[in-house]
TORKOL-4160 file (C-alpha; in steps of 0.2 Angstrom, whole numbers, padded with zeros to 4 digits, m for minus):
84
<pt num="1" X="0000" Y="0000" Z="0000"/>
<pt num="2" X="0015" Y="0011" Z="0002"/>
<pt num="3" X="0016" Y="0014" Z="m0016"/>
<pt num="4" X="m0001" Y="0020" Z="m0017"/>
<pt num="5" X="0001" Y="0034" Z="m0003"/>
<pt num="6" X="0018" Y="0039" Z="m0007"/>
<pt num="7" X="0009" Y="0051" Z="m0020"/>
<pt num="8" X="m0004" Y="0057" Z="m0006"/>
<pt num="9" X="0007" Y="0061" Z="0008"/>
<pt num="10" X="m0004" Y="0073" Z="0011"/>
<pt num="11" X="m0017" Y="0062" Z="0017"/>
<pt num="12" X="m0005" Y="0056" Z="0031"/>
<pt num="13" X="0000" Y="0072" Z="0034"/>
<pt num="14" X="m0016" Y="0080" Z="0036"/>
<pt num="15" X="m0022" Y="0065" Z="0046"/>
<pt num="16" X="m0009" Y="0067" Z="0057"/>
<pt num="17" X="m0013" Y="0086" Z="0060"/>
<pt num="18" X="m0031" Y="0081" Z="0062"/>
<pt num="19" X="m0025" Y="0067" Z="0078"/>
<pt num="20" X="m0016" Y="0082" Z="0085"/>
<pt num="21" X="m0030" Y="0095" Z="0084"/>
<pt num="22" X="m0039" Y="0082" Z="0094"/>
<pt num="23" X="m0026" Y="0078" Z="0107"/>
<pt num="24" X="m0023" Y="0062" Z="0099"/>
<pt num="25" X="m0005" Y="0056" Z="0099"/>
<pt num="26" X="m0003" Y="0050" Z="0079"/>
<pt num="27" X="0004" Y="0032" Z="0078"/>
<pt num="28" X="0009" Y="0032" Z="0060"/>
<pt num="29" X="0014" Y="0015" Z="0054"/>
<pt num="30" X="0016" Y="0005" Z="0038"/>
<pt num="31" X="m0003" Y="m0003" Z="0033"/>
<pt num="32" X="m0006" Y="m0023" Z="0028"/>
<pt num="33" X="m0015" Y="m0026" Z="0013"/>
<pt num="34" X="m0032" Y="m0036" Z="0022"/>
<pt num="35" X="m0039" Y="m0020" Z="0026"/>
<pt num="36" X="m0053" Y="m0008" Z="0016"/>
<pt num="37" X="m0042" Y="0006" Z="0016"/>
<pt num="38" X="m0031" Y="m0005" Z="0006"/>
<pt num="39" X="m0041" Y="m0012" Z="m0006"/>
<pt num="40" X="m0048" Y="0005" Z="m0012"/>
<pt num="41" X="m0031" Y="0010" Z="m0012"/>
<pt num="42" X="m0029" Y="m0001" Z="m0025"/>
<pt num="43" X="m0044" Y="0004" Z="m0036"/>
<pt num="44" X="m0040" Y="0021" Z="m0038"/>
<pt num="45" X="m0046" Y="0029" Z="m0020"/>
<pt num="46" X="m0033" Y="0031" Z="m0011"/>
<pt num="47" X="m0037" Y="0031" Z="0011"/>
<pt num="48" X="m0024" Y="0030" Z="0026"/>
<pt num="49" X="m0033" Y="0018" Z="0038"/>
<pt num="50" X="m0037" Y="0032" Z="0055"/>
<pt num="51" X="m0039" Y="0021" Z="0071"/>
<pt num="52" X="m0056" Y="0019" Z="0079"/>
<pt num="53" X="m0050" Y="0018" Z="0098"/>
<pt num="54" X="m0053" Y="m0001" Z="0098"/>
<pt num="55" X="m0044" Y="m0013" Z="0107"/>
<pt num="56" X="m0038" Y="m0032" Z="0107"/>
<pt num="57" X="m0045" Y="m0034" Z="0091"/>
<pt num="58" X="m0051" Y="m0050" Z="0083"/>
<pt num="59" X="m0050" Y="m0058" Z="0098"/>
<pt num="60" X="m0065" Y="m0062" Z="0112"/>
<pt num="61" X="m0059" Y="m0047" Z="0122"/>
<pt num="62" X="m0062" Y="m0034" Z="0106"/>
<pt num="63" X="m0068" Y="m0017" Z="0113"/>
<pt num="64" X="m0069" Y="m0001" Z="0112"/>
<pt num="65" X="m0073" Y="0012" Z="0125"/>
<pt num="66" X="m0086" Y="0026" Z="0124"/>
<pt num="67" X="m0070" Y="0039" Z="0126"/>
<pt num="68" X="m0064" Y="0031" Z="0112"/>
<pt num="69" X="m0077" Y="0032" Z="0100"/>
<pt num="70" X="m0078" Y="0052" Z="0105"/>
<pt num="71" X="m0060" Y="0055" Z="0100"/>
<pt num="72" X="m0061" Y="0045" Z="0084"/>
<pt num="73" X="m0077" Y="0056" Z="0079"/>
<pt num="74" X="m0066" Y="0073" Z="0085"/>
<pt num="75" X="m0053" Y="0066" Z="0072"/>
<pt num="76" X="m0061" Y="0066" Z="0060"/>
<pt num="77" X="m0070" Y="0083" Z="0063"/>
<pt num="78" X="m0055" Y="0091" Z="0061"/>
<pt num="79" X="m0049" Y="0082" Z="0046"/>
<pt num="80" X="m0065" Y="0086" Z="0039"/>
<pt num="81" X="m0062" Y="0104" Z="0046"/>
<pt num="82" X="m0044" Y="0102" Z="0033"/>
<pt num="83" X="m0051" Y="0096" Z="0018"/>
<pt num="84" X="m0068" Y="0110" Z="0021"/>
């Protein structure tokens, strides 16, 4: 997926300023191919995967907390707030 978003750093860039607008320290890492984001990568949409505040995913402990779920929406309010 790399070579998809190396043409659209700015996604990851502006992602990254939308984590830190929202008092979310950005864990930027290399993405797998299994996920969503990564298939419409590859057909011609390309979209960084942003967290969701989950935790112990795929496993029978998989949650999320309700504080969680409020920062992922502040996320993306201010990357919305980036794009607008």
């Amino acid at each position: 997926m790399a070579e998809i978003i190396a043409g659209c750093m700015h996604l990851i860039e502006n992602a990254k300023k939308a984590c830190e607008s929202a008092d979310v320290k950005p864990i930027i890492i290399p993405i797998r191919g299994g996920t969503d984001g990564c298939q419409l990568s590859f057909k011609g949409l390309p979209c960084p995967n942003l967290g969701t505040g989950g935790h112990a995913y795929h496993g029978p402990y998989e949650h999320i907390t309700v504080e969680g779920m409020d920062k992922s929406v502040d996320v993306i309010i201010e990357l919305v707030k980036l794009y607008a």
